[in-house]
PDB file of N, CA, C and O in Angstrom:
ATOM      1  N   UNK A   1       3.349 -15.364   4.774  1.00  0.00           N
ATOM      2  CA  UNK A   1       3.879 -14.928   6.027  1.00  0.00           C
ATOM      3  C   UNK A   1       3.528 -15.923   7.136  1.00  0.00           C
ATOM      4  O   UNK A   1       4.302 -16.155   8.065  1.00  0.00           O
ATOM      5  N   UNK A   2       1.978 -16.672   6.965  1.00  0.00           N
ATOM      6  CA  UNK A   2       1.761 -17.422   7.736  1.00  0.00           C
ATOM      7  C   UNK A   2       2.796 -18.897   7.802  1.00  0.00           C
ATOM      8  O   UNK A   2       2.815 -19.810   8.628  1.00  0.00           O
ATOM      9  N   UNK A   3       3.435 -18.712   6.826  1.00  0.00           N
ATOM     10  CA  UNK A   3       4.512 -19.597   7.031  1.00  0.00           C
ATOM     11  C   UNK A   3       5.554 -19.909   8.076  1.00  0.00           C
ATOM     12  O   UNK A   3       6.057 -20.994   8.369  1.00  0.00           O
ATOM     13  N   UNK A   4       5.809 -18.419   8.688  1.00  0.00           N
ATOM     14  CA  UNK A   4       7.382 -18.495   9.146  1.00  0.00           C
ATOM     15  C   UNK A   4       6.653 -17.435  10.755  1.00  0.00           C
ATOM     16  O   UNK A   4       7.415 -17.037  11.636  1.00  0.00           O
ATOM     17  N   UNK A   5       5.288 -17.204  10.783  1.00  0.00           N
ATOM     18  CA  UNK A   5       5.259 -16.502  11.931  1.00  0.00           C
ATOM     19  C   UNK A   5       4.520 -17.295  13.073  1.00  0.00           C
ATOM     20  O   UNK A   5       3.378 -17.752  13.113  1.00  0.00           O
ATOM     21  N   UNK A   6       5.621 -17.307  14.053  1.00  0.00           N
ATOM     22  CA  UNK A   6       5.377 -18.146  15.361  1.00  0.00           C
ATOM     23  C   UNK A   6       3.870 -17.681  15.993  1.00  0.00           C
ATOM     24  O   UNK A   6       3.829 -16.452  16.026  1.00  0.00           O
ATOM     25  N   UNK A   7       2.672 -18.271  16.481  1.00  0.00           N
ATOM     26  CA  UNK A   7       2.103 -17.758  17.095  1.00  0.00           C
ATOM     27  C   UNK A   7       1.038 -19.254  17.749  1.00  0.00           C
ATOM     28  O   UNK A   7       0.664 -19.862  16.746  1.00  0.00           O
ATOM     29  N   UNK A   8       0.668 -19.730  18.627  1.00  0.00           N
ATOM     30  CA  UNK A   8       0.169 -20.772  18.698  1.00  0.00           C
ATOM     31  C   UNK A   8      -0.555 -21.301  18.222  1.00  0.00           C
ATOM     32  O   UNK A   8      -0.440 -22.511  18.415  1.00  0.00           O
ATOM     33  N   UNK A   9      -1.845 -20.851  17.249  1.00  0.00           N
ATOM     34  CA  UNK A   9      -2.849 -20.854  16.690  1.00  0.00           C
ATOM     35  C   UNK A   9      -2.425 -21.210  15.778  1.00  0.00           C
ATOM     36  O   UNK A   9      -3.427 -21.530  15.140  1.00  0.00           O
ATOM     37  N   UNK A  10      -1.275 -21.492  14.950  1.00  0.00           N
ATOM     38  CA  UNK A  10      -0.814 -21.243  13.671  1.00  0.00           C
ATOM     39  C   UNK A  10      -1.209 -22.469  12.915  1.00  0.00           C
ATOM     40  O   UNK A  10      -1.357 -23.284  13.826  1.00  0.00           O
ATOM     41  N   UNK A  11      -1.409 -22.946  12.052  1.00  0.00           N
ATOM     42  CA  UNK A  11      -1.239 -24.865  11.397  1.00  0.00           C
ATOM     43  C   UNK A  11      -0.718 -24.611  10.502  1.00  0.00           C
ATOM     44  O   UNK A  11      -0.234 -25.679  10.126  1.00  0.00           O
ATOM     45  N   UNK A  12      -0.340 -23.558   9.549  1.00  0.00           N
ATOM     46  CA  UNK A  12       0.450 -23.463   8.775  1.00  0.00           C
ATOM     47  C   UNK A  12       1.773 -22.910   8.973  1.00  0.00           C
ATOM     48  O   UNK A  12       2.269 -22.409   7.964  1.00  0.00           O
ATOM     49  N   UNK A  13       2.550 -22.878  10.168  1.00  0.00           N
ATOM     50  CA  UNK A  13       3.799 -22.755  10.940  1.00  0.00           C
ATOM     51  C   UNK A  13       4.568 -23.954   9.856  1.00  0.00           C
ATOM     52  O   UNK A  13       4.094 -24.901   9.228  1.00  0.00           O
ATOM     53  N   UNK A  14       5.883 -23.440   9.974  1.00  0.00           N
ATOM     54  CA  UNK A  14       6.655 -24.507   9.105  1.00  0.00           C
ATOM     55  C   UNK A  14       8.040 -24.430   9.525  1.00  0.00           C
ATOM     56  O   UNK A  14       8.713 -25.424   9.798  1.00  0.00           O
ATOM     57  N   UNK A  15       8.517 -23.054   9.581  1.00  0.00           N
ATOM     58  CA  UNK A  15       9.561 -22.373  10.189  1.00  0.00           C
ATOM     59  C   UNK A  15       9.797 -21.333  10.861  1.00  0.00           C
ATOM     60  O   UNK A  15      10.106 -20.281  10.300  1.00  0.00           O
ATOM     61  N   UNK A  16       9.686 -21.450  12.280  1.00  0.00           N
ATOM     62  CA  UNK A  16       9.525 -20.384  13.104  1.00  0.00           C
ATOM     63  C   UNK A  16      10.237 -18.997  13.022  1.00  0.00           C
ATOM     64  O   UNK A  16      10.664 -18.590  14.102  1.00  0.00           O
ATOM     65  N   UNK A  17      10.462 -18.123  11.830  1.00  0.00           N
ATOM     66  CA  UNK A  17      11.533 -16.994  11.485  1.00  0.00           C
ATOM     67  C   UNK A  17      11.181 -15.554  11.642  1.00  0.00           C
ATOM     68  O   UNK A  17      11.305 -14.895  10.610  1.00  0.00           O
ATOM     69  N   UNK A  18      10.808 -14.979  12.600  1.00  0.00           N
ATOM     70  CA  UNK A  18      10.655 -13.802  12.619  1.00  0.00           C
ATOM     71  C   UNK A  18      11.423 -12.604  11.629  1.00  0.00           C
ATOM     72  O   UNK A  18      10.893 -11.527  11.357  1.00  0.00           O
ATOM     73  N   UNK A  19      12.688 -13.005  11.188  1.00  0.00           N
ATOM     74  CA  UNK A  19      13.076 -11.593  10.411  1.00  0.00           C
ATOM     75  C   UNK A  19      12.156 -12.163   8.871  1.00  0.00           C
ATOM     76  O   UNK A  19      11.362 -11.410   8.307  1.00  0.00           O
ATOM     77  N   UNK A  20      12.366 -13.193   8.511  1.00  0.00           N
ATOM     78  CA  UNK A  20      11.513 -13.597   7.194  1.00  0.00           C
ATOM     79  C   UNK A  20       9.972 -13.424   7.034  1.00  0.00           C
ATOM     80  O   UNK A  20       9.398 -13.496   5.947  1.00  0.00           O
ATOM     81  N   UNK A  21       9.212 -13.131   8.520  1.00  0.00           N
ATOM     82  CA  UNK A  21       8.244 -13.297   8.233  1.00  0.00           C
ATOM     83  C   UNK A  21       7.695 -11.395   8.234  1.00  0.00           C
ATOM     84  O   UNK A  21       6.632 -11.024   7.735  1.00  0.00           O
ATOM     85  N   UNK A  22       8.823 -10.344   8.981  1.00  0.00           N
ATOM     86  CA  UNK A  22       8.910  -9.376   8.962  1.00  0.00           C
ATOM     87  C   UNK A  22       9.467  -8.605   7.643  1.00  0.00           C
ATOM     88  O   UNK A  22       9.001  -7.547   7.220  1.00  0.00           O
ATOM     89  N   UNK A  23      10.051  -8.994   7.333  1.00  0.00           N
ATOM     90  CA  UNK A  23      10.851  -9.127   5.511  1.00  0.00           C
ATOM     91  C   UNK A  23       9.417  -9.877   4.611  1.00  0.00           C
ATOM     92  O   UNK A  23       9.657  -9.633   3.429  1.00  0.00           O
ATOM     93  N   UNK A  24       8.691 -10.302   4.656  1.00  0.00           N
ATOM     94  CA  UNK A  24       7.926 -10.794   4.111  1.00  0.00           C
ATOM     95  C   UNK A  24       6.330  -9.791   3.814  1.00  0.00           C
ATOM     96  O   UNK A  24       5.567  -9.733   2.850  1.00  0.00           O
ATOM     97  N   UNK A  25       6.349  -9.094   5.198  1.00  0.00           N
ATOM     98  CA  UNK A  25       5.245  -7.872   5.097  1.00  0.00           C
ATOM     99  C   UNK A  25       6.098  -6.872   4.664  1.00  0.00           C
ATOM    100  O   UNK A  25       5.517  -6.190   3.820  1.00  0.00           O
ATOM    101  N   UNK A  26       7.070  -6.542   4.847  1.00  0.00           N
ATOM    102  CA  UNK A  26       7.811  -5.297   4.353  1.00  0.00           C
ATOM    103  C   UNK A  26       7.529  -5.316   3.178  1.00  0.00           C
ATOM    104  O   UNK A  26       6.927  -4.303   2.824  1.00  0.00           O
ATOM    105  N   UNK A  27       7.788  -6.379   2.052  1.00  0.00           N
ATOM    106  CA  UNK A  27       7.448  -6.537   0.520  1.00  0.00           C
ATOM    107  C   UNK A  27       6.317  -6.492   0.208  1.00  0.00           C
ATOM    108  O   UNK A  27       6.002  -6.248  -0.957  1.00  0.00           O
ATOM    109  N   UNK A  28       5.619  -6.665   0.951  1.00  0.00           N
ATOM    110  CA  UNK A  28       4.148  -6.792   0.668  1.00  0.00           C
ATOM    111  C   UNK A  28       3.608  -5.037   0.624  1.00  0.00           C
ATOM    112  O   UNK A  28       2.979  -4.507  -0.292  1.00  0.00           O
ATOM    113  N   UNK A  29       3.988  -4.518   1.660  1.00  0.00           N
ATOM    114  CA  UNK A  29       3.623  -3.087   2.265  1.00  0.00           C
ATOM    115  C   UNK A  29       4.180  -2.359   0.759  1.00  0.00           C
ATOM    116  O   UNK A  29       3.493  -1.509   0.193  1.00  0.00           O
ATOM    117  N   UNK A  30       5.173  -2.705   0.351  1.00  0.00           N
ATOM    118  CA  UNK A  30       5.927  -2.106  -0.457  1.00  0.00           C
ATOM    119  C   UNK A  30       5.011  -2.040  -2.218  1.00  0.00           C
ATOM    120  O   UNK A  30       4.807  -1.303  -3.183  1.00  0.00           O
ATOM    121  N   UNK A  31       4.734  -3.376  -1.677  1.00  0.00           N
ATOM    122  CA  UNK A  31       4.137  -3.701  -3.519  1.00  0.00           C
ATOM    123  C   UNK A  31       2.572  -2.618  -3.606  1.00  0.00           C
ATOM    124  O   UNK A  31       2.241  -1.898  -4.548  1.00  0.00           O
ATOM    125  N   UNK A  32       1.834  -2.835  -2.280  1.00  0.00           N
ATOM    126  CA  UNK A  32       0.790  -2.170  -2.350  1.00  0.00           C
ATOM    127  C   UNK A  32       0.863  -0.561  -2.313  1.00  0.00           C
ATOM    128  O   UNK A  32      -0.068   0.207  -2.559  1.00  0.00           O
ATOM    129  N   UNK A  33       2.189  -0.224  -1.947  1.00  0.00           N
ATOM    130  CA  UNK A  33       2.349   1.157  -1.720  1.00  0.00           C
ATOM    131  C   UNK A  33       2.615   1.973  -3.448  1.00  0.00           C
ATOM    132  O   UNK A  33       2.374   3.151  -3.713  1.00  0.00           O
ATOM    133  N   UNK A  34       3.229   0.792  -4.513  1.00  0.00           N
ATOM    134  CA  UNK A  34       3.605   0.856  -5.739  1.00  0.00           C
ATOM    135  C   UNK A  34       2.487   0.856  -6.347  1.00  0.00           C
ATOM    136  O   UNK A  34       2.251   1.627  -7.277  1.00  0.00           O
ATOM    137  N   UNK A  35       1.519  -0.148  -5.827  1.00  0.00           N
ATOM    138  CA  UNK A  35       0.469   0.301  -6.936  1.00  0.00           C
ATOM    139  C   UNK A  35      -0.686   1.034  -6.673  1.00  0.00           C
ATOM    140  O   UNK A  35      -1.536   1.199  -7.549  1.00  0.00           O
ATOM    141  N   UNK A  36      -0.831   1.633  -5.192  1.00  0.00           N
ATOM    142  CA  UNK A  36      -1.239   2.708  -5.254  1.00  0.00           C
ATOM    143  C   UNK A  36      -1.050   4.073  -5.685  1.00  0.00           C
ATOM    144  O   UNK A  36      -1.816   5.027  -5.822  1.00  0.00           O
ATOM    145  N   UNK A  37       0.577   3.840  -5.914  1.00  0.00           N
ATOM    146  CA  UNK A  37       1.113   5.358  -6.395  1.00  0.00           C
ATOM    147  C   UNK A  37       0.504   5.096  -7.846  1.00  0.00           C
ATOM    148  O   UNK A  37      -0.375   5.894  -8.169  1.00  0.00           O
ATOM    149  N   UNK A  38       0.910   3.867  -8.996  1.00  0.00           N
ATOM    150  CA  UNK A  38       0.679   3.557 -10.124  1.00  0.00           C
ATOM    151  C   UNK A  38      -1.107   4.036  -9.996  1.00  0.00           C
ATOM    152  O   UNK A  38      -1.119   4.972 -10.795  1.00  0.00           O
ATOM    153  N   UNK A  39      -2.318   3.939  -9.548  1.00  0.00           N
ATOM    154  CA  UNK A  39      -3.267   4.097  -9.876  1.00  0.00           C
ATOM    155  C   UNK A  39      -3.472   5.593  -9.379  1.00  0.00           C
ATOM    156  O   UNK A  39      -4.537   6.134  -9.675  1.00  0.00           O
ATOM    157  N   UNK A  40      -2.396   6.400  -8.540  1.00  0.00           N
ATOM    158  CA  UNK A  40      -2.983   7.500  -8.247  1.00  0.00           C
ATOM    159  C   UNK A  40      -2.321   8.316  -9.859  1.00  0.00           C
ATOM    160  O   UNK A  40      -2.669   9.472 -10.101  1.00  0.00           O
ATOM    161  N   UNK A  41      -1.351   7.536 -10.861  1.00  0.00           N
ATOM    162  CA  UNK A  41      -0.548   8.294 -11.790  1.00  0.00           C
ATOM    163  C   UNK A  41      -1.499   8.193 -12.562  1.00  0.00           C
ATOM    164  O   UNK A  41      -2.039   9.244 -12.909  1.00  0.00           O
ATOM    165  N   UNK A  42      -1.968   7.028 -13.033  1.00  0.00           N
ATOM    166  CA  UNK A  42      -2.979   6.688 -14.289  1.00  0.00           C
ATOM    167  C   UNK A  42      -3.834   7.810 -14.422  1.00  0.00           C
ATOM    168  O   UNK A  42      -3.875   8.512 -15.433  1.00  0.00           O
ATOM    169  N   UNK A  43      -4.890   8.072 -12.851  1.00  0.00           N
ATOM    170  CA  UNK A  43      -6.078   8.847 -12.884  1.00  0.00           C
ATOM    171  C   UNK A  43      -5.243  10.349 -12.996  1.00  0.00           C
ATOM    172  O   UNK A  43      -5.972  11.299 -13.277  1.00  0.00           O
ATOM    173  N   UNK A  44      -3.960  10.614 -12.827  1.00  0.00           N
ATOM    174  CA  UNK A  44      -3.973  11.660 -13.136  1.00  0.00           C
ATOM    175  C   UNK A  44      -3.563  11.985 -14.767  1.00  0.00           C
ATOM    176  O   UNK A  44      -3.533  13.094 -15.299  1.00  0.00           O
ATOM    177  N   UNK A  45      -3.251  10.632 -15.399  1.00  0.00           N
ATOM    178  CA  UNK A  45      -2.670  11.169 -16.510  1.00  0.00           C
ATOM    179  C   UNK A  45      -4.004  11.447 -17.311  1.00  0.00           C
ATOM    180  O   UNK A  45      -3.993  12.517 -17.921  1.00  0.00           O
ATOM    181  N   UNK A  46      -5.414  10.510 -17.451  1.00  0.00           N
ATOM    182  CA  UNK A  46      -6.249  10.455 -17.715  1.00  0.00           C
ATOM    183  C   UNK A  46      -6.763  11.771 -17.323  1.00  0.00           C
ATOM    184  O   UNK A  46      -7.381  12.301 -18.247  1.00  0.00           O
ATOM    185  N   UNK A  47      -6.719  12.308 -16.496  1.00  0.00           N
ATOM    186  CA  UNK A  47      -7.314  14.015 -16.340  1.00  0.00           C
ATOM    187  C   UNK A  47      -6.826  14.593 -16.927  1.00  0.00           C
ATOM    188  O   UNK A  47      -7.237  15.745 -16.794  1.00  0.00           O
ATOM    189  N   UNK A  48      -5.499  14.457 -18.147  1.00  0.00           N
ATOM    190  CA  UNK A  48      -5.018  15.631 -18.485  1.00  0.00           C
ATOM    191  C   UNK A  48      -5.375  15.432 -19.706  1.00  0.00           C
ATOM    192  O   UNK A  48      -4.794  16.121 -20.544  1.00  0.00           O
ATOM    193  N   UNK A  49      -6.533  14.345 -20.237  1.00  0.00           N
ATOM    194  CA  UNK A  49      -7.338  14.703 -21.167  1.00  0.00           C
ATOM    195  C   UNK A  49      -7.745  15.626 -21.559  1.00  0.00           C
ATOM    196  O   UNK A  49      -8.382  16.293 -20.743  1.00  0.00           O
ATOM    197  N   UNK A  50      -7.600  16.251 -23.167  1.00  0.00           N
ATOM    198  CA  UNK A  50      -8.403  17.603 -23.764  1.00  0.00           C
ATOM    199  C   UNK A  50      -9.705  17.067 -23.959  1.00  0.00           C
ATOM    200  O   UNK A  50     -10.446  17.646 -24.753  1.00  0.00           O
ATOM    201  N   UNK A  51      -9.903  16.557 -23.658  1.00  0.00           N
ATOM    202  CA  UNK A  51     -11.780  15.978 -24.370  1.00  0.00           C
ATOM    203  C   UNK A  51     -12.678  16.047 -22.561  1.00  0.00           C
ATOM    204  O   UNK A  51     -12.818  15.170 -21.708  1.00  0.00           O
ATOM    205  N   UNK A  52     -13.114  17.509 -22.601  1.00  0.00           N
ATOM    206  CA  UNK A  52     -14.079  17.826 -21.514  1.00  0.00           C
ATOM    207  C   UNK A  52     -14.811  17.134 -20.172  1.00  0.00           C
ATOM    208  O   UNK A  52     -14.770  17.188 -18.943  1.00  0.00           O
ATOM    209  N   UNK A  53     -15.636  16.321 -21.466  1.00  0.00           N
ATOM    210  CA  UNK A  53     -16.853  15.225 -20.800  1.00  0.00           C
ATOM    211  C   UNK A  53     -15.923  14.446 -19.639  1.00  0.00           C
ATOM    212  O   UNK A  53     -16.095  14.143 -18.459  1.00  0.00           O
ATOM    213  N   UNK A  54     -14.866  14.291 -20.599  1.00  0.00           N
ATOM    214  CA  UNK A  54     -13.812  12.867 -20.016  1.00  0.00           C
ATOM    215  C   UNK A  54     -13.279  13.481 -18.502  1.00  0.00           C
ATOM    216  O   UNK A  54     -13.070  12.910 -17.432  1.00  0.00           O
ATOM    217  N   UNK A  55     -13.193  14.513 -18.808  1.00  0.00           N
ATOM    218  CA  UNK A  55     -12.561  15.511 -17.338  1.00  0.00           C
ATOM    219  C   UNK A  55     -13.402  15.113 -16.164  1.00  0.00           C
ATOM    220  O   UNK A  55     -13.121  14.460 -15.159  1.00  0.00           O
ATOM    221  N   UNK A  56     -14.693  15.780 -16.630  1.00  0.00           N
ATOM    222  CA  UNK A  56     -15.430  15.890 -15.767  1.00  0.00           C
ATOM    223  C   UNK A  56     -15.787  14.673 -14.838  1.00  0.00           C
ATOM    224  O   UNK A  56     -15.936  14.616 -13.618  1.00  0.00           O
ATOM    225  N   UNK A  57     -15.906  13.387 -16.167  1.00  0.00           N
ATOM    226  CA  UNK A  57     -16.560  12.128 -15.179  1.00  0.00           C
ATOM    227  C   UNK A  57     -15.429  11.423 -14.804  1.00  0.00           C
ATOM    228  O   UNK A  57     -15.540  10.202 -14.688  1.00  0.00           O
ATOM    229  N   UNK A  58     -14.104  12.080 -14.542  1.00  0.00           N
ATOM    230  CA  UNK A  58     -12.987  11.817 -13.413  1.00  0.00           C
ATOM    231  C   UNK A  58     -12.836  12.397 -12.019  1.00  0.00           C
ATOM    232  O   UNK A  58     -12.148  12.137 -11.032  1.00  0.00           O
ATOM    233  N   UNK A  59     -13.487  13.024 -12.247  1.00  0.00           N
ATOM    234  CA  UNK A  59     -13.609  14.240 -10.937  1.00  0.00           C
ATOM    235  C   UNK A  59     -13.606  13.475  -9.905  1.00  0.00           C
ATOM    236  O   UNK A  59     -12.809  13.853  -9.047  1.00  0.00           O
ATOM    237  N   UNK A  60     -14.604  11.879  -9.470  1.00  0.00           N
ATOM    238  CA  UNK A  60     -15.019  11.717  -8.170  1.00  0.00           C
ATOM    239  C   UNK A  60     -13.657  10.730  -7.971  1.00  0.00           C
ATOM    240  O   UNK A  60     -13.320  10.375  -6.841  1.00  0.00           O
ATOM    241  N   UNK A  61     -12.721  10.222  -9.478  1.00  0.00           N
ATOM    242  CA  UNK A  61     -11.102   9.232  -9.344  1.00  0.00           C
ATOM    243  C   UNK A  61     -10.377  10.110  -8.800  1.00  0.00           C
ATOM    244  O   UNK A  61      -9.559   9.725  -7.965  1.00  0.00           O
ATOM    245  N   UNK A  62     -10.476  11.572  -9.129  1.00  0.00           N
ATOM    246  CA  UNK A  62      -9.658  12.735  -8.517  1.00  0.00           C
ATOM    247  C   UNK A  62      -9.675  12.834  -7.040  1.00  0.00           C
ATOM    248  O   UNK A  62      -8.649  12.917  -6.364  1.00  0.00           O
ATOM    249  N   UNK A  63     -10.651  12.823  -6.656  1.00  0.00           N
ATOM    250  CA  UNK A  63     -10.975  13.180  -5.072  1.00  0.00           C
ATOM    251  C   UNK A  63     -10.642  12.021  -4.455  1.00  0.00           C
ATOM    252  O   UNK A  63     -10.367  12.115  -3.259  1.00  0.00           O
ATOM    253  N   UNK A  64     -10.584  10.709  -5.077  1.00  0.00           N
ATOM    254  CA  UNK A  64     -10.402   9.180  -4.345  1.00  0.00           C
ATOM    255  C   UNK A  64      -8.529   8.787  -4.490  1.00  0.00           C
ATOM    256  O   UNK A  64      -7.845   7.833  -4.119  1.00  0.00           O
ATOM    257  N   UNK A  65      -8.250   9.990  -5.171  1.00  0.00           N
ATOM    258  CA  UNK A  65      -6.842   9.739  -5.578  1.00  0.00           C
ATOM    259  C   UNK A  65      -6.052  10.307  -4.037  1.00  0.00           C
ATOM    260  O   UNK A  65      -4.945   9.907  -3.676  1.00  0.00           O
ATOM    261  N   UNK A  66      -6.679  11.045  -3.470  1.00  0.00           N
ATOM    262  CA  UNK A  66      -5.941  12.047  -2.405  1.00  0.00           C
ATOM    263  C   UNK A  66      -5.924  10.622  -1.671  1.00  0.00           C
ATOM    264  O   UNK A  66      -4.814  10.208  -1.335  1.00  0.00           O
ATOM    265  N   UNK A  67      -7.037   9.838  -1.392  1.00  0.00           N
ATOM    266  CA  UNK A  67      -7.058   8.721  -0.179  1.00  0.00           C
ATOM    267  C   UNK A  67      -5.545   7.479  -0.505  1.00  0.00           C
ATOM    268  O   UNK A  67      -4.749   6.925   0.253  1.00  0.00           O
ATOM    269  N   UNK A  68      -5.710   7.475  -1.776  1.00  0.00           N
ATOM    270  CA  UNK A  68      -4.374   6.921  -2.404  1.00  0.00           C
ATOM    271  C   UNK A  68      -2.829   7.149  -1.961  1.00  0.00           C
ATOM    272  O   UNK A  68      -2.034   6.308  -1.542  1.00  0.00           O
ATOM    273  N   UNK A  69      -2.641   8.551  -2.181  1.00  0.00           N
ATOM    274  CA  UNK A  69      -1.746   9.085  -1.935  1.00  0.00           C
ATOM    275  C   UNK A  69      -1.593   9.222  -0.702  1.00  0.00           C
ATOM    276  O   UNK A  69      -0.418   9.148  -0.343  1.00  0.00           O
ATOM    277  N   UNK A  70      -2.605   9.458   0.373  1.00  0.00           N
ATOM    278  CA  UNK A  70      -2.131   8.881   1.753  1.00  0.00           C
ATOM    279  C   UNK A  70      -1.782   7.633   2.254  1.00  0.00           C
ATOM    280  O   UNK A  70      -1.002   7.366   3.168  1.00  0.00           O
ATOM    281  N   UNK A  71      -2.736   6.585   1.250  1.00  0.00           N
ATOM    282  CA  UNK A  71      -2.175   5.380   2.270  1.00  0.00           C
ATOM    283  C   UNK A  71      -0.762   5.070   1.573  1.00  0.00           C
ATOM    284  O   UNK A  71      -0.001   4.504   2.357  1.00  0.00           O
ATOM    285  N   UNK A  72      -0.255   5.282   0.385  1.00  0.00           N
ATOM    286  CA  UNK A  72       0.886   5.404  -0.277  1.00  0.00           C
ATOM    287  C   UNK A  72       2.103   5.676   0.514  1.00  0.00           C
ATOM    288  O   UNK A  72       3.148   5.032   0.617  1.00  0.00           O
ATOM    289  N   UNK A  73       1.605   7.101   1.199  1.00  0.00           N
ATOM    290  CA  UNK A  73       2.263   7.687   1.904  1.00  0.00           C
ATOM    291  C   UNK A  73       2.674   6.754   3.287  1.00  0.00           C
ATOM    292  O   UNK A  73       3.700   6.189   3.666  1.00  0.00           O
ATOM    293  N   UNK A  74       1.073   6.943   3.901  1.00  0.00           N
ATOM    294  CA  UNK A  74       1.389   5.965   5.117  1.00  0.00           C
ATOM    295  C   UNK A  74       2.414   4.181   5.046  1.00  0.00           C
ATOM    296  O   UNK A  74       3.263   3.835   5.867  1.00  0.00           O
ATOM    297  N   UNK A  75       2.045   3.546   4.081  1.00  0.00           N
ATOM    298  CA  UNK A  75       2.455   2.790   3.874  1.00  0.00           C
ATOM    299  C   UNK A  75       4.188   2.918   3.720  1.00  0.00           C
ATOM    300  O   UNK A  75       5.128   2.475   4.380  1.00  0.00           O
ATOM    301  N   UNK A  76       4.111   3.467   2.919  1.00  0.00           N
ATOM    302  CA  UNK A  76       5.776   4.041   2.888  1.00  0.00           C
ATOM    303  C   UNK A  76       7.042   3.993   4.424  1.00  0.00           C
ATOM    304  O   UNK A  76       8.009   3.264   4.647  1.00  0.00           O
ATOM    305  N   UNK A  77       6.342   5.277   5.300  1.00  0.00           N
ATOM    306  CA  UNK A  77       6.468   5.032   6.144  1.00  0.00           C
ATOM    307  C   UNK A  77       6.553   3.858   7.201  1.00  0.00           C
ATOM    308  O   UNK A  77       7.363   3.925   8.125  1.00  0.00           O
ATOM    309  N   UNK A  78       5.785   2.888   7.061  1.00  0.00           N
ATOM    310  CA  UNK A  78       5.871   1.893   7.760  1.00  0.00           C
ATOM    311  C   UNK A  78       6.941   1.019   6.931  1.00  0.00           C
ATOM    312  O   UNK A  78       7.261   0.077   7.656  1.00  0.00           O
ATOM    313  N   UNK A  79       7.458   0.971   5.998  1.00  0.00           N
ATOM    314  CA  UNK A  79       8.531   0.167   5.448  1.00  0.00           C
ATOM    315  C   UNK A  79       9.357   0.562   6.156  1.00  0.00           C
ATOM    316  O   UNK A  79       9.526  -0.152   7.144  1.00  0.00           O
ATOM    317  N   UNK A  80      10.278   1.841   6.057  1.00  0.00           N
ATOM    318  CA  UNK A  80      11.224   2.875   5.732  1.00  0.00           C
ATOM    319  C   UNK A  80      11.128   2.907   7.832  1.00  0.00           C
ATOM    320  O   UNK A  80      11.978   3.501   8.495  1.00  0.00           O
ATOM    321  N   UNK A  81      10.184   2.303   8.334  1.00  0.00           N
ATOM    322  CA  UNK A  81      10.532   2.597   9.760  1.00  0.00           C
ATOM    323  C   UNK A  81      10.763   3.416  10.230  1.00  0.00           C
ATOM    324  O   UNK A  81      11.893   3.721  10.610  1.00  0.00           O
ATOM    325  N   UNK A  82       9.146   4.446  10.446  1.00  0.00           N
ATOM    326  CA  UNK A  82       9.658   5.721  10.373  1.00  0.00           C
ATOM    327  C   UNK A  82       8.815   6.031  12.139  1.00  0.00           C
ATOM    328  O   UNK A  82       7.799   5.623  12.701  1.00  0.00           O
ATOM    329  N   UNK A  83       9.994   7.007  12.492  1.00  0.00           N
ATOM    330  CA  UNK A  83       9.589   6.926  14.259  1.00  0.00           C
ATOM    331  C   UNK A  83       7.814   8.009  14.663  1.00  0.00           C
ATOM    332  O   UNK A  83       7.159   8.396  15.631  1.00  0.00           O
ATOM    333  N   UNK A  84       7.802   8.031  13.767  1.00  0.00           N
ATOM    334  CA  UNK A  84       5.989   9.153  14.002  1.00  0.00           C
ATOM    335  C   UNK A  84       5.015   8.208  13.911  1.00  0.00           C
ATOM    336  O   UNK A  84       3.948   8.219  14.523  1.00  0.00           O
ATOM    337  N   UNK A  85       5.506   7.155  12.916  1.00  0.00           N
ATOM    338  CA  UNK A  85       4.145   5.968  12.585  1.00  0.00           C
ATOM    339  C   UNK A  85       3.491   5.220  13.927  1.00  0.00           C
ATOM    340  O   UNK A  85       4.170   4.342  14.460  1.00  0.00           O
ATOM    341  N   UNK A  86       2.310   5.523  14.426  1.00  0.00           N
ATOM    342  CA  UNK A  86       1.670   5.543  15.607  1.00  0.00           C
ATOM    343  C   UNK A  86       1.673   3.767  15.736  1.00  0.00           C
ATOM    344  O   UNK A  86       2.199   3.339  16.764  1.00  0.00           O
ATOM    345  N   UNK A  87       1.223   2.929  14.939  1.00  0.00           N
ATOM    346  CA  UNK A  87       0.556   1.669  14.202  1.00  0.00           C
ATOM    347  C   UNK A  87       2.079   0.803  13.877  1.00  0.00           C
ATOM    348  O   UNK A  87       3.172   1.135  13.420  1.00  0.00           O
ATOM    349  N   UNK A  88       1.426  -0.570  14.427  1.00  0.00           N
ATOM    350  CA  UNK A  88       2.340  -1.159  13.567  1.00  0.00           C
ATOM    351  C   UNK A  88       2.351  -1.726  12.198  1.00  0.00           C
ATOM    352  O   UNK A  88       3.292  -2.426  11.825  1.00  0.00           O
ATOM    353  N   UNK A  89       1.151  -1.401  11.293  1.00  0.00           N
ATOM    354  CA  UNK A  89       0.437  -2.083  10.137  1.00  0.00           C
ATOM    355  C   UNK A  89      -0.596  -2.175   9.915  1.00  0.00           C
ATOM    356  O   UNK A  89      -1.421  -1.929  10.794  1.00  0.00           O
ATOM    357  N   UNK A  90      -1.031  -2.617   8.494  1.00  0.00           N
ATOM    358  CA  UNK A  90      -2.214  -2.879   8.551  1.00  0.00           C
ATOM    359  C   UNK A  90      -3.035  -4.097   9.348  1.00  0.00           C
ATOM    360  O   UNK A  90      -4.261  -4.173   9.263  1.00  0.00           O
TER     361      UNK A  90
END
């Protein structure tokens, strides 16, 4: 992104493009939003283990999965340009 985003400080400026360099976090927002959903699926498929022990010492991936699914969420939102999102990004 540091490629194409104008800002004075920059030394790695090359081409001053604001929609490319905005198109450029959008994909990014997007990929991390995918594999947070992907690790919030795993830990749940892994809980639906019949073997007890295994349950149990998922419990604290369970509770870390909710934080997942929000920034998933949040993230989402900031692609999709959504008018409630307070923030412009991370």
């Amino acid at each position: 992104m540091l490629l194409f985003f104008e800002h004075q400080d920059n030394v790695l400026l090359m081409l001053p493009d604001a929609a490319i360099a905005s198109a450029l976090v959008k994909v990014q927002w997007g990929v991390l939003a995918v594999a947070s959903s992907a690790v919030v699926l795993v830990v749940a498929k892994r809980r639906r283990s019949p073997w007890a022990p295994r349950r149990r010492a998922l419990l604290p991936s369970v509770a870390g999965s909710l934080s997942g699914v929000l920034y998933s969420a949040w993230l989402t939102s900031l692609v999709i340009g959504s008018p409630w999102c307070l923030s412009s990004g991370p």
